[in-house]
C-alpha positions in Angstrom: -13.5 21.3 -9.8 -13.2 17.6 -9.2 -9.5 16.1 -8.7 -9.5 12.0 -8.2 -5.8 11.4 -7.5 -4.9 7.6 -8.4 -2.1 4.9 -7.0 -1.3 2.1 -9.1 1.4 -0.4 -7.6 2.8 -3.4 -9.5 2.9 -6.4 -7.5 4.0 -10.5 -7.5 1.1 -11.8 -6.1 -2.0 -10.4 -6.7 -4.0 -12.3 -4.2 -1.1 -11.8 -1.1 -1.5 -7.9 -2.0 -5.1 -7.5 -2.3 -5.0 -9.6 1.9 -2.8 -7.1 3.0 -4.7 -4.4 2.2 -7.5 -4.8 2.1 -7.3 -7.4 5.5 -4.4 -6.1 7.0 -4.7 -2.2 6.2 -8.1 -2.4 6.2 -9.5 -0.5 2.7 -12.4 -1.3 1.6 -11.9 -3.1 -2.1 -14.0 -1.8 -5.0 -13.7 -3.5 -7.4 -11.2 -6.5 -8.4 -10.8 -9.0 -11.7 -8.5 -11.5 -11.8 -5.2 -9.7 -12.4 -5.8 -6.3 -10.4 -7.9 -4.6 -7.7 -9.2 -1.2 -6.5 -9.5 0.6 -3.1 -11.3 3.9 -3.3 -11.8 6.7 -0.4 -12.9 10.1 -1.4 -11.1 11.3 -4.2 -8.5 8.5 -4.0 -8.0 5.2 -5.7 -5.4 2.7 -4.9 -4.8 0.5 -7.7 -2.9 -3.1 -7.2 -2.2 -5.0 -10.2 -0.2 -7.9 -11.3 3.1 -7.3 -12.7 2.4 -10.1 -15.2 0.3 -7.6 -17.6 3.3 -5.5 -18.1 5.5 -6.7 -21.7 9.0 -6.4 -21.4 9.0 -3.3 -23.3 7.3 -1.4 -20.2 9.6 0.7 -18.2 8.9 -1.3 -15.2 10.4 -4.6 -16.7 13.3 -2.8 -18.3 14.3 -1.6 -15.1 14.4 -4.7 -12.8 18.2 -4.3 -11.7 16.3 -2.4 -8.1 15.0 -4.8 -5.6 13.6 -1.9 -3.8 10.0 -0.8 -5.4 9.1 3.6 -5.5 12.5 4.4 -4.0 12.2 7.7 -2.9 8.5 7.3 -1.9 6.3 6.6 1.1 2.7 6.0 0.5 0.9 7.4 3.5 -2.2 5.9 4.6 -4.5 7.2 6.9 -6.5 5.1 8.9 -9.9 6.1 12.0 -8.1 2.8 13.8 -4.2 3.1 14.2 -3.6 0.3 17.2 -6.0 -1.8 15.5 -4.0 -1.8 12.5 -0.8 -2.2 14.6 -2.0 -5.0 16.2 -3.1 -6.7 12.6 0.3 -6.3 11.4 2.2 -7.9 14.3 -0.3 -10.5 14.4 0.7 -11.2 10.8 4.4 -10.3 11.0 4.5 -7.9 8.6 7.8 -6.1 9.8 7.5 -2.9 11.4 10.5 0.0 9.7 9.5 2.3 13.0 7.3 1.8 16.1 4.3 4.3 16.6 5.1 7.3 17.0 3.6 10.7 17.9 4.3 13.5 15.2 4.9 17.1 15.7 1.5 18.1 13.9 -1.1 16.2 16.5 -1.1 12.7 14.7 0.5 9.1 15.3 1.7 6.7 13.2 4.1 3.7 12.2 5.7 2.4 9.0 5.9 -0.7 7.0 6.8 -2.4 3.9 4.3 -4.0 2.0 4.2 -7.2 0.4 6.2 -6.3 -2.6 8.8 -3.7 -0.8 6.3 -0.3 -0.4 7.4 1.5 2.1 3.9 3.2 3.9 3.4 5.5 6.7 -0.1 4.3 8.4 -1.1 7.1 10.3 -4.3 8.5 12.4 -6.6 11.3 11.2 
């Protein structure tokens, strides 16, 4: 049995998203039009798309009193280059929530918010 487990965040600028990462993050984009983009790796697909294709009958736009986008959730991304993709993120300011650290089961990481508020863990394999 297949599973393809996809990711589909809402953003303000579609362009500023698709940068981060993609140039930032480093993914590898798929595919792309001109209000959305995809990043797949394995069985995973990371969908960014505009917030402008939602009607203000979606759930999304009916619920804009939280500034904070997937409370409760942290996307964790797993990179082959961690201090490279550090080192892209300082050079970019994007700020960093904690510094790299080293986790109890044999990996590193740090975490950031993205462009639109996602709060990610980029970790090594």
């Amino acid at each position: 049995m297949t599973v393809l487990f996809r990711v589909e965040l809402y953003v303000k600028d579609i362009e500023e998203s698709l940068t981060f990462y993609q140039n930032i993050i480093g993914l590898q984009l798929f595919g792309r039009n001109e209000r959305s983009g995809r990043f797949n790796y394995d069985c995973f697909s990371l969908l960014v798309t505009s917030v402008s294709v939602l009607d203000e009958k979606h759930y999304f736009s009916r619920n804009t009193e939280v500034n904070m986008k997937g409370k409760g959730v942290e996307f964790i991304i797993v990179v082959d280059e961690l201090e490279r993709v550090y080192e892209r993120c300082c050079k970019y300011n994007y700020p960093i929530e904690v510094e790299v650290e080293q986790y109890p089961w044999e990996m590193r990481g740090f975490k950031i918010i993205d462009p639109d508020g996602y709060f990610l863990r980029i970790t090594s394999k």
